[in-house]
C-alpha positions as CSV (number, residue, x, y, z in Angstrom):
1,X,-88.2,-116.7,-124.4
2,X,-86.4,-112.9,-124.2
3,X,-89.3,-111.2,-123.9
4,X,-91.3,-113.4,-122.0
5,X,-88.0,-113.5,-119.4
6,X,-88.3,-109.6,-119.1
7,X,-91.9,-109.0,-118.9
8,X,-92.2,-111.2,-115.9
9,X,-91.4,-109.0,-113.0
10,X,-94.3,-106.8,-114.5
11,X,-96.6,-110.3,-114.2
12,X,-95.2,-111.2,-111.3
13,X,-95.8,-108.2,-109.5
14,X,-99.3,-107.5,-111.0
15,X,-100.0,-111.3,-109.5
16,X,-98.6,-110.5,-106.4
17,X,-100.6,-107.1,-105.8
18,X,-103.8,-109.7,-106.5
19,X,-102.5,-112.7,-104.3
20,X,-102.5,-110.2,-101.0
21,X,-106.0,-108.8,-102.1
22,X,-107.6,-112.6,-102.3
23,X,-105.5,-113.3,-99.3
24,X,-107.4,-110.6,-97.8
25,X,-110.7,-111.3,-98.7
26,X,-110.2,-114.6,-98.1
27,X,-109.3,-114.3,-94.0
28,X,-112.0,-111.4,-93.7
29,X,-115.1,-111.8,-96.2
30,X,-115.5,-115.1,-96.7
31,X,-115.1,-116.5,-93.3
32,X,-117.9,-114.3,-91.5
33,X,-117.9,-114.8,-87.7
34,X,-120.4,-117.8,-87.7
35,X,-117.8,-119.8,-90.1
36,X,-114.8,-118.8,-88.0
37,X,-116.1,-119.3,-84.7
38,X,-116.5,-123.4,-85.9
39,X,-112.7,-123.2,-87.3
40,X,-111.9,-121.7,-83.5
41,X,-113.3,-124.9,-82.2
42,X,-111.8,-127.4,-84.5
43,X,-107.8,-126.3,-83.7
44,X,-106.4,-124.7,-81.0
45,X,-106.8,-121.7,-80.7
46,X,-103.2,-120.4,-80.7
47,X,-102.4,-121.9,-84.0
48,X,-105.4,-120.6,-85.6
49,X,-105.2,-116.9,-83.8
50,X,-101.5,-116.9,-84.4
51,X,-102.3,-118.3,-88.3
52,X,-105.2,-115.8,-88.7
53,X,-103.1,-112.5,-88.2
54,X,-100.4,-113.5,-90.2
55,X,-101.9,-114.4,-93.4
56,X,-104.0,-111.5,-92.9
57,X,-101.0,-109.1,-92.2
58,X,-98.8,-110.9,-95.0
59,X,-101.7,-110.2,-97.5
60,X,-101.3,-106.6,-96.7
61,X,-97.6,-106.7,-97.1
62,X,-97.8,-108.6,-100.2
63,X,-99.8,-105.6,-101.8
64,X,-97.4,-103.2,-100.3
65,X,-94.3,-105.3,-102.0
66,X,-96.1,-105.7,-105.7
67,X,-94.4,-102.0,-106.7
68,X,-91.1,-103.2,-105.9
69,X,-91.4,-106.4,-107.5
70,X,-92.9,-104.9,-110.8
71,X,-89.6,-102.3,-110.9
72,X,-87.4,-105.5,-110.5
73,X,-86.1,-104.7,-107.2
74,X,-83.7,-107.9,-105.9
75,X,-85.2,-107.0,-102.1
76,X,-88.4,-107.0,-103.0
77,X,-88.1,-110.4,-104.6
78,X,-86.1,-111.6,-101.2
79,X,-88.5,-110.1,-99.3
80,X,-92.0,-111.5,-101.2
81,X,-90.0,-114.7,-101.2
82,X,-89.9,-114.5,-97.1
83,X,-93.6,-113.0,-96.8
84,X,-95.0,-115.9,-99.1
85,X,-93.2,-118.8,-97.5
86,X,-94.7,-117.2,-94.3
87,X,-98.0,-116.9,-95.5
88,X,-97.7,-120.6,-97.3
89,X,-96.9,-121.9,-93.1
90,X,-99.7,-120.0,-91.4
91,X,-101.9,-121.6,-93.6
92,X,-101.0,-124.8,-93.5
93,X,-101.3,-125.0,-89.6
94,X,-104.4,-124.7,-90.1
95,X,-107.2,-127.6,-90.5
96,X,-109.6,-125.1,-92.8
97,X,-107.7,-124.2,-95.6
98,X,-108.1,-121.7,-98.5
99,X,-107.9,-123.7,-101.7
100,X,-107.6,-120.4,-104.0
101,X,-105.1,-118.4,-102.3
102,X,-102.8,-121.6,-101.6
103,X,-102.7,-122.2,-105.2
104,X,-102.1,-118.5,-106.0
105,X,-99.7,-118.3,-103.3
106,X,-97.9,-121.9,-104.7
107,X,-97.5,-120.2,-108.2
108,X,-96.5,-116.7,-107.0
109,X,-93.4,-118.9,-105.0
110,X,-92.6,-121.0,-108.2
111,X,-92.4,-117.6,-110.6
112,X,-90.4,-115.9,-108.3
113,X,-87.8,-118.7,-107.8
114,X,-87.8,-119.6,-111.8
115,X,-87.0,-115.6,-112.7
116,X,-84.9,-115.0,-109.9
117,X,-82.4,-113.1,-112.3
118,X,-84.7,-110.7,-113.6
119,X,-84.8,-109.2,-110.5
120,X,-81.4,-107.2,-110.4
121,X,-82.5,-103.8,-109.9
122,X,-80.4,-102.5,-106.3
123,X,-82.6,-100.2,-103.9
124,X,-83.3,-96.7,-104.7
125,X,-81.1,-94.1,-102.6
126,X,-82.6,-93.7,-99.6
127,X,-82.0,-91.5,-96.5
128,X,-81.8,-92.0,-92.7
129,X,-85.5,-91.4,-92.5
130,X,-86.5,-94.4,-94.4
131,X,-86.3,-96.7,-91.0
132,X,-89.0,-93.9,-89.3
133,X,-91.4,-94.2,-92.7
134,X,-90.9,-97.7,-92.6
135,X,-91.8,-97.8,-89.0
136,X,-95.0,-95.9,-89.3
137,X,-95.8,-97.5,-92.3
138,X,-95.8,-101.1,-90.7
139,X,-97.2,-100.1,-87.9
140,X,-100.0,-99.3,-89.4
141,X,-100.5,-102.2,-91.0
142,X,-100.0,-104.6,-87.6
143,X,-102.8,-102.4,-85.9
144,X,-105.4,-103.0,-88.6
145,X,-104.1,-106.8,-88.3
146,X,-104.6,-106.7,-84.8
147,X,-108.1,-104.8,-85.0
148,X,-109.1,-107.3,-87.2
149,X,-107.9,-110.1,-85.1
150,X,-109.8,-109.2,-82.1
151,X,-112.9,-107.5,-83.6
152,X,-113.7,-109.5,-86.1
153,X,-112.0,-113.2,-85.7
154,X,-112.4,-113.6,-81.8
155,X,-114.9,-110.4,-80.9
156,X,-117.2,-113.9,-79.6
157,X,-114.4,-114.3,-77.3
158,X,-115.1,-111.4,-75.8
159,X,-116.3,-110.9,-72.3
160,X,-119.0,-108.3,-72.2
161,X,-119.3,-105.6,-75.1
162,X,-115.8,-103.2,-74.9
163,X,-115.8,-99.9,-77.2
164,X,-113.8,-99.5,-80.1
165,X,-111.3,-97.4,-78.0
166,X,-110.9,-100.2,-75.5
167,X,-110.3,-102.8,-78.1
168,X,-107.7,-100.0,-79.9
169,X,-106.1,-99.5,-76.4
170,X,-106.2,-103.0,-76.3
171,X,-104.0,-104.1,-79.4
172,X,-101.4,-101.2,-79.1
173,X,-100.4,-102.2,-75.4
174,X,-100.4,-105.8,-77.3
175,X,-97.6,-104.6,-79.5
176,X,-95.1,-103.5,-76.4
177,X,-96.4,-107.1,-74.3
178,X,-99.1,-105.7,-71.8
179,X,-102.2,-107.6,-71.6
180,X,-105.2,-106.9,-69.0
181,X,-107.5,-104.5,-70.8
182,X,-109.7,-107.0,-72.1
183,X,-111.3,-110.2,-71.0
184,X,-111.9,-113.5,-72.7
185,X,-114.1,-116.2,-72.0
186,X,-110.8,-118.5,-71.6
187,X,-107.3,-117.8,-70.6
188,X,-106.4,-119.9,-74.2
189,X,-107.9,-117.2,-76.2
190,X,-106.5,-114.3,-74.2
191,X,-102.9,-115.6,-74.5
192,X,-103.1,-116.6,-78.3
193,X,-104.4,-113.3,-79.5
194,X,-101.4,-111.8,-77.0
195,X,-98.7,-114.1,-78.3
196,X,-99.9,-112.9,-82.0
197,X,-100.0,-109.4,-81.0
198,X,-96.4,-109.4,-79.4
199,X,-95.2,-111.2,-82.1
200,X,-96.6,-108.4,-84.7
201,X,-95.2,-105.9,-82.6
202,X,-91.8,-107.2,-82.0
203,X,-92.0,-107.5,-86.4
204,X,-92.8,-104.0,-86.4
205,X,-89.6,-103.2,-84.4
206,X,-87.2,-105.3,-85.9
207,X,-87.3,-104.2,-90.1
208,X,-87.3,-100.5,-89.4
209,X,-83.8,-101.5,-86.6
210,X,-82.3,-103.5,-89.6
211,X,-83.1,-100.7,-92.2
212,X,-81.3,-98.0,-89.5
213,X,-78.2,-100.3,-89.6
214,X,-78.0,-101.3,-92.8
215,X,-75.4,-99.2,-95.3
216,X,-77.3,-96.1,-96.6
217,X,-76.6,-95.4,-100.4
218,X,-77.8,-91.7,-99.9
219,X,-79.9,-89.8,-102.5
220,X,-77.3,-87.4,-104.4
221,X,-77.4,-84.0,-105.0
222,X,-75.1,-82.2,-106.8
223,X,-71.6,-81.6,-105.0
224,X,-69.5,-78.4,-105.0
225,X,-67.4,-80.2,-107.3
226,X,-70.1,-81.4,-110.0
227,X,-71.3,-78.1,-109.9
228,X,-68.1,-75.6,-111.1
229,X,-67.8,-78.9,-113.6
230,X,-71.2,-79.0,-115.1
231,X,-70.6,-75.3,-115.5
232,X,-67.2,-75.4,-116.9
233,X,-68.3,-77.6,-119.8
234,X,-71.5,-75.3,-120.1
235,X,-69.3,-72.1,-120.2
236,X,-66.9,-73.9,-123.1
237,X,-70.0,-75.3,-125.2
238,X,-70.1,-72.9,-127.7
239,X,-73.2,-74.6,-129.2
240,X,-75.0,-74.4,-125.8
241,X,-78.9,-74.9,-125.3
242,X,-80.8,-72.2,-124.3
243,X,-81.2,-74.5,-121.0
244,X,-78.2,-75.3,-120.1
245,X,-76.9,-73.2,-117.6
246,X,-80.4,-74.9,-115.8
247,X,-78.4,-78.2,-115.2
248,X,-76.9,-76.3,-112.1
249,X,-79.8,-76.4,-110.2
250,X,-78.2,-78.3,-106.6
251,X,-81.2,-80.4,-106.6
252,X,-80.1,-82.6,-109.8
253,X,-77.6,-84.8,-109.9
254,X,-75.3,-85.4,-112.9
255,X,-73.6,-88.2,-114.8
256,X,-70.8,-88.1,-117.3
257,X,-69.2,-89.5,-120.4
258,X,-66.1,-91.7,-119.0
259,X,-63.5,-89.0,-119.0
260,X,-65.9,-86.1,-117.4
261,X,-66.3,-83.6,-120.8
262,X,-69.9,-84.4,-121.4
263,X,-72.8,-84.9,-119.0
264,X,-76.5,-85.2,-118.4
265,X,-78.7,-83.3,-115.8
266,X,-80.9,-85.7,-114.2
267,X,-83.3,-86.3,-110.8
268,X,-84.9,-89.7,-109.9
269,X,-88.8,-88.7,-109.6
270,X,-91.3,-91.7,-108.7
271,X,-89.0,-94.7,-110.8
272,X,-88.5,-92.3,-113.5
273,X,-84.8,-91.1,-114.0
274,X,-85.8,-87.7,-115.5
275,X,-83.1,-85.7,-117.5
276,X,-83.6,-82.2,-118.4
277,X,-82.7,-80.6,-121.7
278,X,-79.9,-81.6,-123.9
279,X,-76.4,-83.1,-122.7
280,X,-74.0,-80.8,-122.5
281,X,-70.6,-80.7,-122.8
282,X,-68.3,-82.3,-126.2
283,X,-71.1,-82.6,-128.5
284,X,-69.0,-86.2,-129.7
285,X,-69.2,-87.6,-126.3
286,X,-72.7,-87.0,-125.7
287,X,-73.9,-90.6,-126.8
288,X,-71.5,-91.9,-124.5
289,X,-73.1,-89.9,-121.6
290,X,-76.2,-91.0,-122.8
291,X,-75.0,-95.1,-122.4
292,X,-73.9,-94.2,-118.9
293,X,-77.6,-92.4,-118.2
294,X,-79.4,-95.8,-119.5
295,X,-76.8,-98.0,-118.1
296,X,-77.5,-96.3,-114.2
297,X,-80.8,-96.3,-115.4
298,X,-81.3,-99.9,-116.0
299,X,-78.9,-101.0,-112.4
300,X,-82.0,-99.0,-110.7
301,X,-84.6,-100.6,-113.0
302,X,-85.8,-96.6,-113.5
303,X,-87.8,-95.5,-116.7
304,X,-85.3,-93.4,-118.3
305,X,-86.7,-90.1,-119.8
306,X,-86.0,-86.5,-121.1
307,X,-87.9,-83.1,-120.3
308,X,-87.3,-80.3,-122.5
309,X,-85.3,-81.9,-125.0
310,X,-84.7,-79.4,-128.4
311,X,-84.5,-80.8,-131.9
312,X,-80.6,-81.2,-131.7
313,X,-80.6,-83.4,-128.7
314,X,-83.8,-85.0,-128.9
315,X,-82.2,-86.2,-132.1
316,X,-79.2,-88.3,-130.6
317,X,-81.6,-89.6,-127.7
318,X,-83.6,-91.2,-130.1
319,X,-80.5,-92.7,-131.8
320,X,-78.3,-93.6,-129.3
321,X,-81.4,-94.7,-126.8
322,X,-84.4,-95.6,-129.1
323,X,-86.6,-93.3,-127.4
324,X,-90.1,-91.9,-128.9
325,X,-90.4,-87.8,-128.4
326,X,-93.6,-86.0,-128.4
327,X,-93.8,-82.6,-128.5
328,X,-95.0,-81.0,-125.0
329,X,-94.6,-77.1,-126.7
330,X,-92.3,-74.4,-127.4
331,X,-89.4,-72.1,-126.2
332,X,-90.1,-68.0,-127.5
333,X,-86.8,-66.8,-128.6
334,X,-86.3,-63.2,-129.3
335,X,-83.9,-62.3,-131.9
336,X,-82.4,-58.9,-131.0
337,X,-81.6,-57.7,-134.4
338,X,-84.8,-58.2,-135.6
339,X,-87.0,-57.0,-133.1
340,X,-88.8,-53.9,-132.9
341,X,-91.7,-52.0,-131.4
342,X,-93.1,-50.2,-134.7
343,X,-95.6,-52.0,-137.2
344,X,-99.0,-53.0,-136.5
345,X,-98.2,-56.7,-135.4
346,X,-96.2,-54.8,-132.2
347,X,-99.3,-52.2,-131.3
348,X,-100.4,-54.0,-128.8
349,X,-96.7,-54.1,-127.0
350,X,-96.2,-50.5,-128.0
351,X,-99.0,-49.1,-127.0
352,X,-98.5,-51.6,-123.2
353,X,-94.9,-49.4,-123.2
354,X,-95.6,-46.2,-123.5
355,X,-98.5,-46.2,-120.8
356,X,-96.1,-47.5,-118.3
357,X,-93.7,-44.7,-119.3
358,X,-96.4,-42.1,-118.8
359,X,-96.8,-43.3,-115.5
360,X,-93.4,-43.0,-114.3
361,X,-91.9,-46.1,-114.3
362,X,-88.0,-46.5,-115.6
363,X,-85.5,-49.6,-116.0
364,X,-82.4,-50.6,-115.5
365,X,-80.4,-53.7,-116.3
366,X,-77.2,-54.9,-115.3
367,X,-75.2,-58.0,-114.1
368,X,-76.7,-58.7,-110.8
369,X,-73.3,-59.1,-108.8
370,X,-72.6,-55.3,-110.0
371,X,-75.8,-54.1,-108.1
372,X,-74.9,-52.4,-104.9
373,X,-75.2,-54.8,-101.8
374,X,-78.0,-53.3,-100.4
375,X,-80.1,-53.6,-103.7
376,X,-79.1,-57.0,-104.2
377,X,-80.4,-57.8,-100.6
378,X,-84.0,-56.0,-101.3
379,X,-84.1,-57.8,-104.9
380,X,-83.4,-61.0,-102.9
381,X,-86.3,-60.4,-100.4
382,X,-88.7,-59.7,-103.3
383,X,-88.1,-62.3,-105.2
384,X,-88.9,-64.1,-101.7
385,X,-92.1,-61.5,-101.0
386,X,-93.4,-62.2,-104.8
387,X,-93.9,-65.8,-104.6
388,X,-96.9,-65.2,-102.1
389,X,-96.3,-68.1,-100.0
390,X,-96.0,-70.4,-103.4
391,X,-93.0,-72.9,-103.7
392,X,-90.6,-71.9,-106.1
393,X,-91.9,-74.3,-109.3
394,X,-89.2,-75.5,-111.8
395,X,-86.8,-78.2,-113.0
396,X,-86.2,-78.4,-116.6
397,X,-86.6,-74.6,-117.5
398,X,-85.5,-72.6,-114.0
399,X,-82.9,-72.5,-111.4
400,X,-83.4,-73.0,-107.9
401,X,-81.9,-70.1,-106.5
402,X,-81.6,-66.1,-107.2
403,X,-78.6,-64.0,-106.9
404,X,-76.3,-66.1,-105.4
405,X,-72.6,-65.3,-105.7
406,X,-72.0,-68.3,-107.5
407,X,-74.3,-67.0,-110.6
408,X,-71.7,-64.3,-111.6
409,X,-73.2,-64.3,-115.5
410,X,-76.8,-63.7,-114.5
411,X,-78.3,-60.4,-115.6
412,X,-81.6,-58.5,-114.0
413,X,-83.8,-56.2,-115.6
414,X,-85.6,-53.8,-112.8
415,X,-88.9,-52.0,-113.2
416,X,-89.0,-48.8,-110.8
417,X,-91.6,-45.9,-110.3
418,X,-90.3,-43.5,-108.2
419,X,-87.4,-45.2,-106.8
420,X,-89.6,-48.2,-105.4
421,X,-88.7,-51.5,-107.6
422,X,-92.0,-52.7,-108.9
423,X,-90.9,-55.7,-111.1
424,X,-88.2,-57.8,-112.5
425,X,-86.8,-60.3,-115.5
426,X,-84.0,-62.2,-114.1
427,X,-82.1,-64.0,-116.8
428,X,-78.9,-66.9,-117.0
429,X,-76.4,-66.8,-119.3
430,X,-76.8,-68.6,-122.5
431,X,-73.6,-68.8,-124.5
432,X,-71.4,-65.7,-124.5
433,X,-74.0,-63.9,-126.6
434,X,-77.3,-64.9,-125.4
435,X,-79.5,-64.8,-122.2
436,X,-82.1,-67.3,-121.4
437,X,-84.6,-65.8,-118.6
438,X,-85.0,-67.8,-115.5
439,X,-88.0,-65.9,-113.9
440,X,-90.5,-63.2,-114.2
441,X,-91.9,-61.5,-111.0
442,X,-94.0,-57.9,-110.3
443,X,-95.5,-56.6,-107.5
444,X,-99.7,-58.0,-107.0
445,X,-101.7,-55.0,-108.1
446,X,-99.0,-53.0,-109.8
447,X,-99.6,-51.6,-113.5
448,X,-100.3,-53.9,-116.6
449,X,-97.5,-53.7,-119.2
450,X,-94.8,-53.6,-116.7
451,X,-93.7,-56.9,-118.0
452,X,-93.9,-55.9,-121.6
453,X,-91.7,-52.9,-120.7
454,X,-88.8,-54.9,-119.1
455,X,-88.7,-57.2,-122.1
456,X,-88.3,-54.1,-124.4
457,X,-85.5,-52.8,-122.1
458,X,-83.9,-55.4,-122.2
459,X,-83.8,-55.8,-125.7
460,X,-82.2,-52.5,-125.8
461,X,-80.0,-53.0,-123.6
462,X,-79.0,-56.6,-125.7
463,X,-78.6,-54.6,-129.0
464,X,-76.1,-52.1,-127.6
465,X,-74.1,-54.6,-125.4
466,X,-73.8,-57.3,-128.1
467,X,-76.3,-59.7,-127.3
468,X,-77.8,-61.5,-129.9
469,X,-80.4,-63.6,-128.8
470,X,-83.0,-63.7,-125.6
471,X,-85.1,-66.7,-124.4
472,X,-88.2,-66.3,-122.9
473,X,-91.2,-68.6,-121.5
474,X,-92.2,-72.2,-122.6
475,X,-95.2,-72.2,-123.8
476,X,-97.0,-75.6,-123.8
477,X,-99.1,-77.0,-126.5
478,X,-98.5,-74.3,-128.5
479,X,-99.3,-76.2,-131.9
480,X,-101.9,-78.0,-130.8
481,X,-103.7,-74.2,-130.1
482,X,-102.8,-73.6,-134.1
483,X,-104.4,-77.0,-135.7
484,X,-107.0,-76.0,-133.7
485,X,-107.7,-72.4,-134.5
486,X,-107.8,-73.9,-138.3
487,X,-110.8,-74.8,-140.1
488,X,-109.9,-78.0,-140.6
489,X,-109.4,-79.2,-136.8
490,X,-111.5,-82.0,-135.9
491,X,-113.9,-82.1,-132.7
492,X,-111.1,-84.2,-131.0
493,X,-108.5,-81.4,-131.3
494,X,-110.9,-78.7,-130.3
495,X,-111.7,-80.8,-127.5
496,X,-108.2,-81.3,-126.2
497,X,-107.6,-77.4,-126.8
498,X,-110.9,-76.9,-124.3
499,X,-110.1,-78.9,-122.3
500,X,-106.3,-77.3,-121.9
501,X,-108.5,-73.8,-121.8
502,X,-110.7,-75.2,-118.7
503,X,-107.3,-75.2,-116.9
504,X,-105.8,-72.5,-117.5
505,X,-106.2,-70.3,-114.6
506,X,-104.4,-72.9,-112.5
507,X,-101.2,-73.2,-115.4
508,X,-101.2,-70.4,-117.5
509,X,-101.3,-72.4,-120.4
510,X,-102.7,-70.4,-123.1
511,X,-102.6,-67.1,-121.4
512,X,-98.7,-67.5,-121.7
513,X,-98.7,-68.8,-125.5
514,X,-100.4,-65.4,-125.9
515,X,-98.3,-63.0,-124.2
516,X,-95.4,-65.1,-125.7
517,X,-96.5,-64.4,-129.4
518,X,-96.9,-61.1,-129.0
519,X,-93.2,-60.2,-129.0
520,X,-93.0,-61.8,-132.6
521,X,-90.4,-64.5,-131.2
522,X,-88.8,-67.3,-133.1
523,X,-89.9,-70.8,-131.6
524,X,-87.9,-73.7,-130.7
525,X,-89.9,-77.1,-130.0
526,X,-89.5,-78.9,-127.3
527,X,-89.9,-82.8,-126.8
528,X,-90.4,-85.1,-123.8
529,X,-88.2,-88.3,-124.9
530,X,-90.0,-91.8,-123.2
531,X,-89.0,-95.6,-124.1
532,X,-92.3,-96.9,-124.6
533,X,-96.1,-95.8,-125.0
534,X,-97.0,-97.5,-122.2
535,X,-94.5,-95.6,-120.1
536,X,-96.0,-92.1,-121.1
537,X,-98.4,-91.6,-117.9
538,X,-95.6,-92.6,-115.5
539,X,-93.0,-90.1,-117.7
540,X,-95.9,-87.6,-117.6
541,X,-96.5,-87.7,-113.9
542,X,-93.5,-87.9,-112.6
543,X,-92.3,-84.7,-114.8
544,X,-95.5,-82.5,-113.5
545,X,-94.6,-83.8,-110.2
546,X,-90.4,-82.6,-110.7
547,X,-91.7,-79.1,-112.2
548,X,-93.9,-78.4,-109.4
549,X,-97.0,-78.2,-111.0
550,X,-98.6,-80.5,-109.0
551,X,-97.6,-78.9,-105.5
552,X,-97.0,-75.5,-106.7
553,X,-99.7,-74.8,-110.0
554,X,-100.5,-71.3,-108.5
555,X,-97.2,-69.8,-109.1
556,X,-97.7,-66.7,-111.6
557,X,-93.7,-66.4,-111.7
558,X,-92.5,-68.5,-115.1
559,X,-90.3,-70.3,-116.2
């Protein structure tokens, strides 16, 4: 009884999404204009105009509610409640009824008053623009109502044969109470389909008003406050991920173990509360962080998930939360001691180094606040200038700033050729010890192996200031690129691999796993962490959608 108790707002909502459509084809296919002209005849004309554009315009909205119902939200269930009782009326004042979609309509009112209390989820945060969304939104929907109404139900009520922009002009002046445009063959018609339209339009005022007044729960962002916390706990972590320092991007928000020593990095994307990388913070209180996370989780009815999860943490979110992980690729780390540019697996590197020296170009690496101002200001605008008119792209894996006083531990590695900075490795800190890089940016056009020679540099400049261990890209499926390079990998594999190949010059996929693996790097896997299989696509999405490879898949900076 459980399970069948929890898996009906997902019914429920699925039913209600195919209630609205029948509703819908019901009032508009079914009942071609021969058929409703004999219903106009057998009512009056108000009742059945007025009856006509509600179920019609209910239909719509029930479609429109069906995603609020399915994530449990307790207004959505209020509000299908109100919009089916409605639609339940306008159909019953009529004389021709619709045997299918009142029984539909009877059941859909009967489920949702039986599992009233699985709908607990409260609204999303919102902002004050919600009321002008909603606005446009619903107006929308009356016009096509009111399109419908005249066009279609009455357009045999018509005097004479108006254009398409008449009857338009017509149905928005409806909405505000003017009449006049348009004639009909009887004043009865002409007031009904007015009286309807007012009605619609005084509708289309009122929710957007009450969603102005109501109390906003606004959508958090990270506080001045959070922030010199989160990085407190990340500064004392002296087993810190290689991404921590990334859970001080402003645009996440955070949530703690009960006495404020542990947290999570998260931001709500599409119903999926989306966490990046491990906890951070006491690495005993980091299963109670993670009970708070599910708990907020489940009081939203969000899909709780984790992007860029290593082995360490992925471990405890699978025990404390239940989660299944699937690896989505993995972090090149560069151990200083062991690196270097001789032996034949390093020619290619070498050989990218030396031809950048010929050519003129020198580095330089320091913490950026010890730049001088006026280099710190020209960095600033290249990092701008470099991005081409692309959004900056990142969530998990990259801050969303550069050189900012607050970032006192970042370091910056700059490529010059005759004085004029060419290129740059900008990187966070990562434990006392470590560096983790946040982005990789060159001038368009300028010489190939610039970027090999700042990752050499820096290298260097690690092994003689103590600095034991450098991070550098993600790179994405990188063992499904191995089984498949094997002689045993089946046509499936090899297809996924080609497939991942055919997009590559939008995300960099393998092209990156290349250049990665040529520095000889260590690699640490990382996992996305999702509570069911059927949940993966939504997970999926909605972290493309946070890292900005949908919007921004362009972007040749990574990381």
């Amino acid at each position: 009884m459980k399970k069948i108790r929890s898996a009906a707002p997902a019914f429920i909502g699925r039913l209600a999404y195919l209630i609205g459509l029948i509703d819908i084809l019901e009032n508009v296919i079914r009942p071609v204009k021969k058929s409703a002209s004999k219903i106009n005849s057998l009512v009056p004309v108000a009742v059945n105009s007025t009856a006509f554009a509600t179920a019609l315009f209910t239909g719509i909205l029930i479609i429109i509610i069906a995603r609020g119902l399915i994530r449990r939200k307790r207004r959505a269930w209020l509000f299908a409640l109100l919009v089916v009782a409605l639609n339940l009326a306008s159909d019953l004042f009529r004389n021709h009824y619709h045997p299918r979609q009142l029984v539909v309509m009877t059941i859909l009112f009967i489920a949702l008053l039986a599992f009233h209390k699985e709908f607990y989820a409260i609204s999303d945060p919102s902002t004050k623009r919600q009321p002008l969304y909603a606005f446009l939104r619903i107006l929308a929907l009356v016009v096509i109502s009111g399109l419908l109404l005249v066009e279609f139900r009455n357009s045999d009520q018509l005097v004479g044969n108006p254009s398409f922009a008449k009857v338009f002009l017509y149905v928005i002046e409806g909405l505000v109470g003017i009449t006049g445009s348009l004639k009909f063959v009887n004043d009865r018609t002409g007031d009904a389909i007015s009286n309807s339209l007012l009605a619609l339009g005084i509708f289309t005022v009122v929710i957007p008003l009450s969603l102005y007044f109501r109390r906003v729960s606004p959508q958090k962002k990270m506080s001045d406050e959070d922030f010199e916390i989160v990085k407190k706990l990340i500064n004392h972590d002296g087993d810190q991920d290689s991404l921590g320092y990334f859970a001080t991007r402003r645009d996440k928000n955070v949530i703690y173990s009960n006495n404020k020593k542990a947290g999570i990095a998260y931001r709500v994307q599409g119903g999926v509360m989306l966490a990046s990388g491990d906890p951070f913070g006491e690495y005993s209180l980091w299963g109670e962080a993670i009970e708070n996370f599910l708990e907020e989780a489940r009081l939203h009815a969000w899909t709780p998930a984790v992007m860029g999860a290593s082995d360490h943490g992925g471990e405890v979110w699978v025990e404390k939360a239940g989660m299944l992980a699937i690896d989505i690729g993995d972090e090149a780390i560069i151990v200083v001691k062991d690196f270097t540019l001789e032996g034949r697996p390093m020619a290619n590197v070498r050989q990218m180094v030396n031809r950048v020296i010929k050519k003129g170009f020198t580095t330089e690496t320091a913490k950026f606040v010890d730049l001088p101002e006026d280099t710190q200001k020209e960095l600033r605008s290249l990092a701008k200038h470099w991005r081409y008119g692309v959004p900056e792209r990142g969530f998990s894996m990259s801050l969303d700033r550069f050189g900012e006083v607050c970032d006192e531990n970042t370091y910056i590695t700059i490529a010059r050729q005759e004085g004029v900075i060419k290129g740059l490795l900008y990187f966070v800190p990562w434990c006392d010890d470590r560096l983790s890089l946040d982005r990789m940016q060159r001038e368009r056009g300028s010489e190939t192996g610039i970027n090999e020679y700042l990752i050499a540099s820096t290298v260097e400049f690690a092994r003689d200031n103590e600095i034991t261990h450098i991070s550098l890209n993600f790179a994405a499926f990188r063992s499904l690129f191995e089984r498949a390079e094997k002689i045993s990998a089946g046509p499936i594999t090899r297809g996924v691999r080609n497939i991942i190949r055919f997009f590559n010059n939008w995300f960099q996929v393998e092209s990156l796993l290349r250049f990665n693996a040529k520095f000889q790097p260590e690699w640490q896997t990382r996992y996305v962490l999702y509570p069911r299989t059927a949940d993966l696509a939504k997970v999926a999405w909605a972290a493309l959608r946070a890292e900005k490879f949908i919007t921004a898949y362009r972007s040749k900076a990574v990381k």
